[in-house]
C-alpha positions in Angstrom: -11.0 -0.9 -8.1 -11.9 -4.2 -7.1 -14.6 -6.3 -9.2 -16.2 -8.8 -7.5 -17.6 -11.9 -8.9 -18.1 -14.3 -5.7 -21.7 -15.9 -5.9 -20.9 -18.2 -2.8 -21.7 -17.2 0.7 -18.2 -19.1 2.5 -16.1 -16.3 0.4 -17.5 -13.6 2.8 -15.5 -15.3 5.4 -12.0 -13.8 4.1 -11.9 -10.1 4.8 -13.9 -8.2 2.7 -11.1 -5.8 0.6 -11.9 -2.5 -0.6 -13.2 -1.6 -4.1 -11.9 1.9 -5.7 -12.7 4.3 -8.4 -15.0 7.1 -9.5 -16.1 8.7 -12.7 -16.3 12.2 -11.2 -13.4 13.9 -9.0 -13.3 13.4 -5.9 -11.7 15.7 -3.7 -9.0 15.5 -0.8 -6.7 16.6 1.4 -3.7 14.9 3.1 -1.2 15.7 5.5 1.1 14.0 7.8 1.7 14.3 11.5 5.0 15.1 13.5 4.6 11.2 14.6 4.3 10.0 11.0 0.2 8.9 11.2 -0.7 10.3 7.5 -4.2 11.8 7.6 -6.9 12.1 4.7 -9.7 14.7 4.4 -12.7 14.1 2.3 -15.3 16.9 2.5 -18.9 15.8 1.3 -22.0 17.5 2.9 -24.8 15.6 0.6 -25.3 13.6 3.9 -25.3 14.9 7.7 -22.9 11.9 8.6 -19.5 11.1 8.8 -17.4 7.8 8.5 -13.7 8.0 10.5 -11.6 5.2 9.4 -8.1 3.9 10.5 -6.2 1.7 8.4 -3.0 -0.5 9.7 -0.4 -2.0 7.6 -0.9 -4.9 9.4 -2.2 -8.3 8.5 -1.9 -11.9 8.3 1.5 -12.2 6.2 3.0 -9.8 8.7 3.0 -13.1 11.4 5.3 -15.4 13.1 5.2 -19.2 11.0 4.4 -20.2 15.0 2.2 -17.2 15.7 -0.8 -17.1 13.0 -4.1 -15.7 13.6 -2.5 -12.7 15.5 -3.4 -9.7 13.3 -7.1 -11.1 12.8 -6.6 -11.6 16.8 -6.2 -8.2 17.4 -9.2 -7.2 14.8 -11.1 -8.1 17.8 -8.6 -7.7 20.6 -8.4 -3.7 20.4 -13.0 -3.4 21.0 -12.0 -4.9 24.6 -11.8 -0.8 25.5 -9.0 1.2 26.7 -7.6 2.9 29.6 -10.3 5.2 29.5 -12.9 3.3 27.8 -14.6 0.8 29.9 -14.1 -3.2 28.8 -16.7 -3.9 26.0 -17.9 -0.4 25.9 -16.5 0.9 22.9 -19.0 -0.8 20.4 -22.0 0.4 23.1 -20.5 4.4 22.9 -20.9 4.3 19.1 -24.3 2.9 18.7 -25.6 5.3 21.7 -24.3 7.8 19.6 -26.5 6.5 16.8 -23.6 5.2 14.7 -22.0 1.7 13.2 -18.6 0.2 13.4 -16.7 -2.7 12.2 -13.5 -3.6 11.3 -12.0 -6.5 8.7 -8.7 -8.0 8.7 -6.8 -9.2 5.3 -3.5 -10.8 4.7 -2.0 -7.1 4.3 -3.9 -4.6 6.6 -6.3 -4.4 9.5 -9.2 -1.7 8.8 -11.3 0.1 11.5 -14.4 2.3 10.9 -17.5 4.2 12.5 -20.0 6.0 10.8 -22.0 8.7 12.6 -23.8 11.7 12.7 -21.6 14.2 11.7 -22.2 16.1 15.6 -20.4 12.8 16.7 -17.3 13.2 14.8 -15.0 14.4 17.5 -16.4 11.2 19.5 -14.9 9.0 16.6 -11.6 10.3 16.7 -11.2 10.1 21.0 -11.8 7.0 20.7 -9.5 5.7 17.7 -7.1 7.6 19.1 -7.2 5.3 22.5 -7.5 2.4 20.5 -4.0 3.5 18.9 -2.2 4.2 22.1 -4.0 3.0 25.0 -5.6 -0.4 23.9 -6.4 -2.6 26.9 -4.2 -5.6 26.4 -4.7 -7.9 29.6 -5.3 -11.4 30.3 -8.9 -10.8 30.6 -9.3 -9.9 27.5 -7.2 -12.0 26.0 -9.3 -14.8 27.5 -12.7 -13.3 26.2 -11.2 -13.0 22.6 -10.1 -16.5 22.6 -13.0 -17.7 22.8 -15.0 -14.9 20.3 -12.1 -15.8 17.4 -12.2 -19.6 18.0 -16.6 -19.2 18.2 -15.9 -17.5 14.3 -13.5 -20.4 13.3 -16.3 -22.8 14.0 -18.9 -21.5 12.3 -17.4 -19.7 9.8 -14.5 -22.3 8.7 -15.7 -25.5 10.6 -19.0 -26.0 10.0 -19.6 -24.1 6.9 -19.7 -26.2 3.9 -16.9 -25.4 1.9 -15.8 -23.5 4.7 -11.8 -24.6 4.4 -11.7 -24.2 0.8 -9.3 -21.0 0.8 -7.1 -22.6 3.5 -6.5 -25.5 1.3 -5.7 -23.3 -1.9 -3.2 -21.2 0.6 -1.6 -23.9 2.0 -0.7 -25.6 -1.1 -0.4 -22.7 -4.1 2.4 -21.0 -1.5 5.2 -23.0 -0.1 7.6 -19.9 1.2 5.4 -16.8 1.3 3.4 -16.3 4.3 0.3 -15.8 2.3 0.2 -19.8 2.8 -1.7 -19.2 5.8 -4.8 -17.8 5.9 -5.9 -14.6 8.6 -8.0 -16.9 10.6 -4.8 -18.5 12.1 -4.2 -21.8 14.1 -6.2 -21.9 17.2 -3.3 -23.5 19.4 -0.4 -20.5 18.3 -3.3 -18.0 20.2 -3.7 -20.3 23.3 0.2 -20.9 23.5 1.1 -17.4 23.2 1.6 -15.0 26.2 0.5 -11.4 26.9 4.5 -10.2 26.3 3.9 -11.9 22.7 0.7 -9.6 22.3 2.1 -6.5 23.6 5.2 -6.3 21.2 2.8 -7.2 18.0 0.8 -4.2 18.9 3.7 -1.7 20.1 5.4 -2.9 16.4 2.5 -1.9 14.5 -0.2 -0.3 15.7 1.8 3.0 15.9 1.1 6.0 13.8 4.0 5.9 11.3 2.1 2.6 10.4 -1.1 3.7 9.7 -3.4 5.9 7.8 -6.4 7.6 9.4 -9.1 8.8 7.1 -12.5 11.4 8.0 -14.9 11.4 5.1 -18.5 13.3 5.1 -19.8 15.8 6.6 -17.2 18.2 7.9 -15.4 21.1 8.5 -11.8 21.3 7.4 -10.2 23.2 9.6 -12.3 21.9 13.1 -11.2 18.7 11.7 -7.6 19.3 11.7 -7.6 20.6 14.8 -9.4 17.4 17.0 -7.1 15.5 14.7 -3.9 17.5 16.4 -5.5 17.1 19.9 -6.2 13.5 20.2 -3.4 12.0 17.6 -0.4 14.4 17.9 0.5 13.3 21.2 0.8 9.9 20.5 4.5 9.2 20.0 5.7 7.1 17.6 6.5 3.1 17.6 10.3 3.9 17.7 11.1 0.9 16.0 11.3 -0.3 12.0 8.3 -1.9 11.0 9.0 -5.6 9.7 8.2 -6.4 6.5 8.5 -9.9 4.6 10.8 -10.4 2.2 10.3 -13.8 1.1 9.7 -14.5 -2.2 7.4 -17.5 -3.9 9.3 -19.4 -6.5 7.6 -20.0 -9.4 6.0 -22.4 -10.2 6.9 -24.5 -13.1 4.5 -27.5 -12.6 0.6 -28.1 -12.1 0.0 -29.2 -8.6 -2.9 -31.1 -7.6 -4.8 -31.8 -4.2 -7.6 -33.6 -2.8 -9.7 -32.4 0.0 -12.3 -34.2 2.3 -15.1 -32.5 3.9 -18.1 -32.2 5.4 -20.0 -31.3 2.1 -22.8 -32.8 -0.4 -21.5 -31.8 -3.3 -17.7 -32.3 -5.0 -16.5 -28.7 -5.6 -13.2 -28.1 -8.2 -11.0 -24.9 -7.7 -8.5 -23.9 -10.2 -5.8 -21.5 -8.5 -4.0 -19.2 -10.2 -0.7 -17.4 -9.2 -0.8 -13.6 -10.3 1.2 -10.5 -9.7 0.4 -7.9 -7.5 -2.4 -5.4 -7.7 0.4 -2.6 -8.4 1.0 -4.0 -11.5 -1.1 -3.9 -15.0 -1.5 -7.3 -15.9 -3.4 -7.6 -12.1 -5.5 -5.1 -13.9 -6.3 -7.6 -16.9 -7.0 -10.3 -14.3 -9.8 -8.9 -12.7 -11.4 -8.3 -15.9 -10.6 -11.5 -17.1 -12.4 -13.0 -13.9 -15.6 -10.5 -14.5 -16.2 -11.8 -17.9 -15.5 -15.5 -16.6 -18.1 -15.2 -14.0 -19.8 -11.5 -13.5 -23.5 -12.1 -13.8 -25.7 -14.2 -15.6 -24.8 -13.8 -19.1 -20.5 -14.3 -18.4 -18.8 -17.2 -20.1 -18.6 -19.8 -17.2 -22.8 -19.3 -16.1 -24.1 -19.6 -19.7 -21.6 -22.6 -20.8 -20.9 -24.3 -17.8 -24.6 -23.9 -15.6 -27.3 -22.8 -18.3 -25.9 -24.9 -20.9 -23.7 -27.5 -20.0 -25.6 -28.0 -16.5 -22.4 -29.3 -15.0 -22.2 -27.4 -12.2 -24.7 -25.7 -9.6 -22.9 -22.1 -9.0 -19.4 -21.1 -11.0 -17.2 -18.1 -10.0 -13.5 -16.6 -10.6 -11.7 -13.7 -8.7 -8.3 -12.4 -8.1 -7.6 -11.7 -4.4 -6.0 -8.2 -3.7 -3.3 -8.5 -2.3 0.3 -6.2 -2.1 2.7 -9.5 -3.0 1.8 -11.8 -6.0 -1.3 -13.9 -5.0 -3.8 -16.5 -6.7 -6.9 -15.6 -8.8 -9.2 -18.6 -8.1 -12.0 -20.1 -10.4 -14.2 -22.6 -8.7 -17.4 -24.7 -9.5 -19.9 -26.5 -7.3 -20.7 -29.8 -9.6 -24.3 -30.8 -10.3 -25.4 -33.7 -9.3 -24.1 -37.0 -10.6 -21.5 -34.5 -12.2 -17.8 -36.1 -12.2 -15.0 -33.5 -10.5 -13.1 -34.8 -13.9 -16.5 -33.5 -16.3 -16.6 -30.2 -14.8 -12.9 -29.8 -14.7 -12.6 -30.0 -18.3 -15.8 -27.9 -18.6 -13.9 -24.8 -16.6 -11.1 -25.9 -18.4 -12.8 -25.6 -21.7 -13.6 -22.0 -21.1 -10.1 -21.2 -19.4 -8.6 -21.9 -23.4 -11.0 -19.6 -25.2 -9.7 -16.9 -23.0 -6.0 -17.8 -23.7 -6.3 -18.2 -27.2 -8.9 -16.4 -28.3 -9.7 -12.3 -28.4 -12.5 -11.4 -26.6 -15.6 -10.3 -29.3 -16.0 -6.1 -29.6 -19.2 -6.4 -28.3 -18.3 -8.6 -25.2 -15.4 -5.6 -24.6 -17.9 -2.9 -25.1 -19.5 -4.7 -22.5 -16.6 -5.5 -20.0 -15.6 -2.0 -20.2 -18.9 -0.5 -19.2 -19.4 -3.0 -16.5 -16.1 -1.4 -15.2 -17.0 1.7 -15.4 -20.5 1.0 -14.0 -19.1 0.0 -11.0 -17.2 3.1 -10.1 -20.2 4.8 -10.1 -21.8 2.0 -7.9 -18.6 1.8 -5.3 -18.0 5.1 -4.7 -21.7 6.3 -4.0 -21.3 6.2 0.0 -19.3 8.3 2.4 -17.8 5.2 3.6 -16.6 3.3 0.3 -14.8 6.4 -0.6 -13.0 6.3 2.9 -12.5 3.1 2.8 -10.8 3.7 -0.9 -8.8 6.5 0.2 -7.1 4.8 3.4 -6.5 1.5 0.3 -4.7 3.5 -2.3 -2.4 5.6 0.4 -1.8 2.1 2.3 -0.3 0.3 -0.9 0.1 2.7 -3.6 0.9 5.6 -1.9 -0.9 7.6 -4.4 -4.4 8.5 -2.9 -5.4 10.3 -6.1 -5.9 6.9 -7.8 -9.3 6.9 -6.7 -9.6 9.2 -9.7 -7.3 8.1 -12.1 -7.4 4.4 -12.1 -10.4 3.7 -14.3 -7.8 5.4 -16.9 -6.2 1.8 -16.3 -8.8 -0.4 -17.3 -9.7 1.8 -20.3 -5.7 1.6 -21.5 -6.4 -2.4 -21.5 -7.3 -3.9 -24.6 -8.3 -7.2 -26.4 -4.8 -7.9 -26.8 -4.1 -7.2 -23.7 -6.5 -9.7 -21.9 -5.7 -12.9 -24.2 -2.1 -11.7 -23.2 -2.2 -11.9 -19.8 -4.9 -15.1 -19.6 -1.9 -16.6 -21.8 0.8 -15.8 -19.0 -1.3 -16.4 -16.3 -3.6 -19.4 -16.7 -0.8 -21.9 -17.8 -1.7 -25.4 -16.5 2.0 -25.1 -14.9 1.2 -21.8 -12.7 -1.5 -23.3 -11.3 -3.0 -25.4 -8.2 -6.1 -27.9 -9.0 -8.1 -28.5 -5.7 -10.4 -31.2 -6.0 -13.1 -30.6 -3.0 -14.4 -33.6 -2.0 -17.4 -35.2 0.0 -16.1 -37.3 3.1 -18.1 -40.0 1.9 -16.3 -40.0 -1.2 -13.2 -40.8 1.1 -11.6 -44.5 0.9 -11.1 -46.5 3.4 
């Protein structure tokens, strides 16, 4: 399950990663293909629609050093249409069919998705399953994404205040992993690289062994099963071993600090975090550490550090999924005339409590229903539950998570959390990011 406590719009520009979890069962069916695509099944008639999904194991961390950007690239590289879709049609055949699409790119997979009428299910899978084997990859379409993905990275990154606040933290919190680039990439490694360079990354890993395609809604089983047969059994498999990163970030036994310049109003301090995986428990104990820093108005850092302290304009904490040990970030947007220094200490202050200190009974009562409370929320649409599914297969290989995992957060106790926020939230396991007006700048 993922619990989200990000209260500032320039987040929204990293991929938006999947929530999980449910209260009530939720049922499935998976199989794999001769060509090793693994396919999910998840009956629900409450609604007549449909959402088909494919997820790749694909994203930024899976890059060349001297070829970043690529998997975020190809987010938008395989809409160009196919050998038998039309160049820029495939968005316009889903919405004449009365559906929506999108897709989302992280550092560790690339997701797909349509959602249709449930009559336009068979549609869906025709054309995922050209976008799997018969992607248009020419220099025309290179040329039109080059200019789409370096349009985003100007208004998204650019010229959005605060806009290169998670490329800083990357850059500096990872010195060997490639999570120390971000998915938006360098504009120049797209514009140097040739339409060879393109072709491989797609024949390496857009195969089937290295995705997962999941149907949710509105269907029948055994129709299914069979469209699924005609349009991705023939496709053969990539032939080759996917490549995986090994590298491993040293730990960190020191507190780093940066300053950053920007474009912005406002000095901005972000204390990052390195944490384990989201296999592991303690990742667990994060993300409820960061809800009851920052979830809502009543957490710890909104009532001590804006309602009460007024250092600070807007406050937030979150721990990134990711498959590798990541960062889980806190920030704060200082108030005006507020020092960087005066609402350091302020974050810092609260940081402490959590390390030191158990958590009340009543603020766990409350953590733990918030928790739960949001399984409920998450899992209400066709499409968060496909989404879901394709997320626990992809890195857990367990799909049946999505009904077992709130088991996890329940297991987690008082303990457990001033524990972790002891292990975790060390002044030496961290990066401090001091976000900086340019006209704060010397000379």
């Amino acid at each position: 399950m993922r619990l989200k406590a990000l209260p500032i719009a320039f987040l929204a520009m990293f991929a938006t990663l999947p929530s999980q979890g449910q209260t009530t069962k939720i049922n499935f069916i998976e199989y794999d293909l001769p060509n090793g695509l693994h396919v999910i099944l998840h009956e629900d008639h409450s609604t007549p629609i449909v959402t088909t999904a494919v997820m790749y194991h694909v994203g930024s961390k899976n890059e060349d050093p001297k070829r970043t950007g690529f998997a975020h690239f190809f987010e938008h590289l395989l809409f160009e249409g196919s050998d038998n879709i039309g160049r820029g049609e495939y968005m316009k055949m889903i919405q004449a069919a009365g559906g929506q699409l999108n897709a989302n790119t992280s550092q560790d997979r690339t997701y797909y998705y349509q959602t249709v009428p449930s009559n336009q299910l068979e549609l869906t899978l025709w054309m995922e399953a050209e976008r799997m084997n018969y992607a248009k990859i020419d220099d025309i379409g290179l040329e039109t994404q080059r200019k789409v993905v370096k349009e985003e990275k100007k208004q998204r990154y650019d010229n959005t205040p605060y806009g290169q606040l998670l490329n800083v933290v990357f850059e500096n919190a990872f010195t060997t992993h490639p999570y120390r680039w971000s998915p938006i990439g360098k504009d120049q490694y797209i514009d140097e690289a040739k339409l060879s360079e393109f072709m491989d990354f797609y024949k390496t890993f857009y195969v089937p062994e290295n995705a997962v395609l999941v149907i949710g809604g509105d269907l029948d089983v055994a129709k299914t099963k069979e469209w699924v047969t005609k349009y991705f059994g023939g496709i053969p498999k990539g032939g080759k071993p996917i490549p995986r990163p090994t590298m491993v970030e040293p730990e960190q036994t020191a507190e780093k600090r940066v300053t950053f310049y920007d474009n912005v109003q406002l000095p901005a301090v972000i204390l990052a975090y390195h944490v384990p995986p989201m296999k592991e428990k303690d990742y667990y104990a994060i993300q409820m550490l960061t809800q009851l820093l920052s979830q809502g108005k009543s957490s710890r850092f909104q009532k001590a550090i804006v309602d009460q302290a007024q250092k600070a304009l807007a406050v937030g904490a979150f721990a990134l999924q990711n498959e590798d040990p990541g960062v889980a970030m806190m920030f704060g947007i200082a108030n005006s005339g507020v020092s960087s220094e005066d609402l350091e200490k302020a974050m810092e202050a609260e940081v402490d409590k959590v390390m030191n200190t158990e958590i009340s009974e009543e603020e766990y009562v409350k953590l733990i229903n918030q928790v739960e409370n949001a399984f409920v929320m998450q899992n209400q649409r066709t499409s968060g539950v496909v989404d879901n599914l394709a997320t626990y297969y992809t890195f857990f290989k367990n799909t049946n998570l999505i009904n077992t995992e709130l088991e996890i957060y329940r297991s987690i106790t008082k303990a457990d959390l001033k524990r972790v926020a002891s292990k975790y939230f060390n002044k030496n396991n961290r990066l401090v990011v001091y976000y900086l007006p340019k006209s704060m700048e010397k000379k």
